[in-house]
Structures are given as structure tokens and as C-alpha cells.
C-alpha positions in Angstrom: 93.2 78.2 89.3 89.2 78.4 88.4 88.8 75.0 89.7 90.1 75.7 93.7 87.8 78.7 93.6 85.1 76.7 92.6 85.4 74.6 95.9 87.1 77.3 98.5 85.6 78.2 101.5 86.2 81.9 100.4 83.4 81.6 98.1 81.9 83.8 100.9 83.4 86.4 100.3 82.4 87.0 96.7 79.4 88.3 99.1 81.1 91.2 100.7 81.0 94.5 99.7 84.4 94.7 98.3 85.0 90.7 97.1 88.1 90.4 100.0 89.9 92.3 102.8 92.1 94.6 101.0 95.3 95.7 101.4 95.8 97.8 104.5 92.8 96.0 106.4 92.5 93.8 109.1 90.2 90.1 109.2 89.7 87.8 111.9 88.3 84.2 111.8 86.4 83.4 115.3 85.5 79.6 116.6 86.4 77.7 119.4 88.8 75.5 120.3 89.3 72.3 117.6 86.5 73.9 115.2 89.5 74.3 112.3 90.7 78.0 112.9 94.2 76.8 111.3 92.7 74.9 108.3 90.5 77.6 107.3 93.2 80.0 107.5 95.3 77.8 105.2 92.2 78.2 103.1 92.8 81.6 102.9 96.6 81.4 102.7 95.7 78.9 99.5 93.8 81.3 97.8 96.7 83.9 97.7 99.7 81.6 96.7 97.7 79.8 94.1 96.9 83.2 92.9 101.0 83.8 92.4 101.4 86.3 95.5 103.6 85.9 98.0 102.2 85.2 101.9 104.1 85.1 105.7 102.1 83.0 108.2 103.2 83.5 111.5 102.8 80.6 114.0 102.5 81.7 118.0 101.9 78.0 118.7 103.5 75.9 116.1 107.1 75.0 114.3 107.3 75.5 111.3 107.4 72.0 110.8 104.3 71.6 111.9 102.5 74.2 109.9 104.5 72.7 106.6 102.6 69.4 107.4 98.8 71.4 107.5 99.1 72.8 104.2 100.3 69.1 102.8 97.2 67.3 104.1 95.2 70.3 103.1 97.2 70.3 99.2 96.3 66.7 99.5 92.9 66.8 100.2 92.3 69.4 97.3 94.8 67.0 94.9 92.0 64.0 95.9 88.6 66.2 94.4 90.5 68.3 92.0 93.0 66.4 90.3 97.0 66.4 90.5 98.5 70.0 90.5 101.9 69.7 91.4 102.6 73.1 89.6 100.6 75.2 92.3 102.4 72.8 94.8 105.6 74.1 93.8 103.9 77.9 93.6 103.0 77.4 97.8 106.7 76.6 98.2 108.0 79.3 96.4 106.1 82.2 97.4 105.0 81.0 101.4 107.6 81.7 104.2 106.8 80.6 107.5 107.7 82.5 110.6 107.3 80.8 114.1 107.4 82.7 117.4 107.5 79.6 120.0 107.6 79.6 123.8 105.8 83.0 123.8 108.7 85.3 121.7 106.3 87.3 119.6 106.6 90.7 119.8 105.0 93.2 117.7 108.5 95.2 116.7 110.4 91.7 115.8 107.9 90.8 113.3 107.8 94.2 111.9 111.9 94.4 111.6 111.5 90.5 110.2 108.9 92.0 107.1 111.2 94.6 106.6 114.1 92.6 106.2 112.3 90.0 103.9 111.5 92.9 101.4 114.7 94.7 101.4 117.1 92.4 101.3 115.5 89.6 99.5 112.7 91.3 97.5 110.1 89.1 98.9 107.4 91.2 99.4 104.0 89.6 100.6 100.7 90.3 100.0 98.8 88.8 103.3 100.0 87.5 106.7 98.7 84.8 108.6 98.9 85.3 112.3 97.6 81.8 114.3 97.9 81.5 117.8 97.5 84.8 119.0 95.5 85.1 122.3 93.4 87.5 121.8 91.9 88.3 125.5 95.5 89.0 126.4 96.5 90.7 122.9 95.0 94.1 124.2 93.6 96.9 121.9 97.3 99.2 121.0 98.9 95.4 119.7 96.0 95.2 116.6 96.7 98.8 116.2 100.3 98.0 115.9 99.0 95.2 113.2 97.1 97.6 111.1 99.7 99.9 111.2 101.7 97.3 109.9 99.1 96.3 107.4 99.1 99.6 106.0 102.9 100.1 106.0 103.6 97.5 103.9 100.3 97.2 101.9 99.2 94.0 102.7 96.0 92.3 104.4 97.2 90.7 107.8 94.2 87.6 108.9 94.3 86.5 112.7 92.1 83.8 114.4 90.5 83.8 117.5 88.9 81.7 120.3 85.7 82.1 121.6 84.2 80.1 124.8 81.3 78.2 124.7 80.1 79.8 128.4 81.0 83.6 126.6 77.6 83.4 124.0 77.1 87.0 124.2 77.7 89.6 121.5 78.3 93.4 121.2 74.7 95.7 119.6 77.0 95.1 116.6 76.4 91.1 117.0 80.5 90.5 117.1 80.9 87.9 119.8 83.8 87.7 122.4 86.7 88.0 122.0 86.3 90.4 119.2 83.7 92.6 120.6 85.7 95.6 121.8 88.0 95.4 118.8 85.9 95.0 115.8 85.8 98.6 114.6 89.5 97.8 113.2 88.6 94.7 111.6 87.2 95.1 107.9 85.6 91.6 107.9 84.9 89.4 110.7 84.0 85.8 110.1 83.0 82.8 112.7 82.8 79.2 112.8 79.6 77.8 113.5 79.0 74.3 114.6 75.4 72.8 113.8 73.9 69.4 113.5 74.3 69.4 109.6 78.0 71.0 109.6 79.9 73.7 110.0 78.8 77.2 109.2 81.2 79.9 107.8 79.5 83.3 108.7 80.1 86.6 107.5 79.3 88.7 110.9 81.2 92.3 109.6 81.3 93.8 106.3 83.9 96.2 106.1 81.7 99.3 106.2 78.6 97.9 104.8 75.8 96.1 105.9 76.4 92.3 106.2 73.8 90.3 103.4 71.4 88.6 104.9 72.6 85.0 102.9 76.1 85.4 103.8 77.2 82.4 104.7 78.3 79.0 103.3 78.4 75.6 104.9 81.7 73.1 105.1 82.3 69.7 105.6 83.7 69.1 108.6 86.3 66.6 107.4 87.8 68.4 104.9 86.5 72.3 105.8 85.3 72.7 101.6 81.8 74.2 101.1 79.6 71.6 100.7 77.7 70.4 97.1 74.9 72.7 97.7 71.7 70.2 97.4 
């Protein structure tokens, strides 16, 4: 779908070193609170179901009702500048299942015996996961590497979000700000919301192993979280 790439917000990442995260790896989205962690994320999820692969998001916060209801007004909102295309509509149905781990249920293993069980007994066999919701200052460092273990079992990219705090500013000598600071050597991109007078700014603040460029970054429209027309 040429036309959604043309407008998605992971236009950034055509200025990494390696184009994406990779299967195997580990990315992170970081903003605070009500900056649209969950619609960029669906912006991500987007670009892998329109692209025919098969995705699990995983909701620590949300039913599954709920996160059925952001991809509509986010399908919608793409529908409204690109045109009608209820074929990839019915391509997000088929190849998304949602998973929702309410009232503080998730564990690591569950989720790991629920992957398992969607590839063996029903051949669905995702390329990403979506984790929202996960609190990361509690999380602790052996639970991400429990998710890149994961990651790497069954060769997908897993993409969390996290919450910083306005009265946290600082960042690491690597310039990853809390709550990622201690844990962004098992991360292979790290990006972060920005707020600024003009809009929002989608950084790129890790590289996998490469040195971030300098112009990596892309501006959204806070309304609908697309890259802006650039003027």
C-alpha cells in the first residue's frame, strides 16, 4: 500500500540504519501521559497488517473492545486523506488478534504459552507484537529479557510504550530519558514523543548499533498523529 507509506509516521525509520526493528529485536515508543503512545503504536501495527503479516497486540490496560475501536478511528482517519480501502480493512481483521491482560493478569510465561498456542494449533504466526500498558518503572530489567528472549524464539519484533514524567527531564550519557535509561542496551530503536509549540515531534533517540542521523526525526499532526505536509 504505496499510498499509507507515503503518509505513515514510520517514514522515520527509512532513516535508521537497518529501515525497521527486525525480527528478534526489541523497540520502545516513549511520551508522557495523553501524548498518543497507543495511536502511534497502531501506526506501527498498520504498517505490518497492511503489509499482509500477521500482528498480536497485547493490552495491559484495555479490552479488547476498546483497542478494536482505536484502530477504527485510526482506519478512518486514513479512509478520509487516502481514499476508501475496505480491502486492507478486511486484511487488519484477518491477520490482527488482540490479547488483553486486565486487572493486572500479565505475566511473562502466559503470554509466551498464548504465542505458542496461536502458532501450533492455528498456524497463525505473527510477525510483531504490540505490548501497551506496560509500566515500565515496575517492569524491572529480567521481564524485557524475558521479551527479547521471546522476540527471538519466535522471530518476531515485539514494540512496547512507555511513560516518561515531565519532573524526570534527565537522560542517561547515551541521551535515553527515563524510564528507558537503564534498559536501552536491549532495545534496537528507541523513539519519543516530543511536544512543541508547532506539533508533535517523533524522534529517533537509538539506532540499533549505529549512530542516530542527525535529521532523524519527522513532525505529526497532533489530531490525527500523520507526518505533517512538509512546507
Amino acid at each position: 500500500m504505496h499510498n499509507y507509506h507515503s503518509i505513515s509516521l514510520l517514514k522515520i525509520l527509512e532513516k535508521s540504519s537497518r529501515r525497521g526493528l527486525g525480527p528478534g529485536h526489541l523497540g520502545v515508543l516513549v511520551a508522557r501521559a495523553g501524548l498518543g503512545k497507543t495511536a502511534c503504536l497502531i501506526h506501527v501495527a498498520l504498517d505490518k497488517l497492511f503489509g499482509g503479516q500477521k500482528l498480536v497486540h497485547v493490552s495491559l490496560e484495555e479490552t479488547p473492545e476498546k483497542v478494536m475501536s482505536y484502530y477504527e478511528v485510526m482506519i478512518s482517519e486514513l479512509a478520509r486523506v487516502l481514499g476508501p480501502f475496505d480491502e486492507f480493512r478486511k486484511r487488519v481483521e484477518q491477520n490482527r488478534m488482540i490479547l488483553a491482560y486486565l486487572n493486572q493478569s500479565f505475566r511473562l510465561d502466559r503470554l509466551w504459552e498464548n504465542i505458542r498456542n496461536l502458532v501450533e494449533n492455528i498456524d497463525f504466526r505473527p510477525a510483531a507484537l504490540i505490548v501497551d500498558g506496560l509500566d515500565f518503572e515496575t517492569a524491572g530489567r529480567a521481564l524485557f529479557e524475558g521479551f527479547r528472549d521471546l522476540a527471538r524464539e519466535f522471530e518476531m519484533e515485539i514494540w512496547f510504550s512507555a511513560r516518561s514524567h515531565r519532573h524526570l527531564p534527565g537522560v542517561n550519557e547515551r541521551g535515553i530519558p527515563h524510564p528507558c535509561q537503564g534498559l536501552d542496551d536491549l532495545f534496537g530503536l528507541i523513539l519519543q514523543l516530543q511536544p512543541e509549540e508547532t506539533g508533535i515531534l517523533l524522534k529517533l533517540l537509538k539506532d540499533h548499533d549505529a549512530a542516530v542521523a542527525p535529521d532523524a526525526g519527522v513532525w505529526l499532526d497532533p489530531k490525527t498523529f500523520l507526518p505533517k505536509a512538509e512546507e
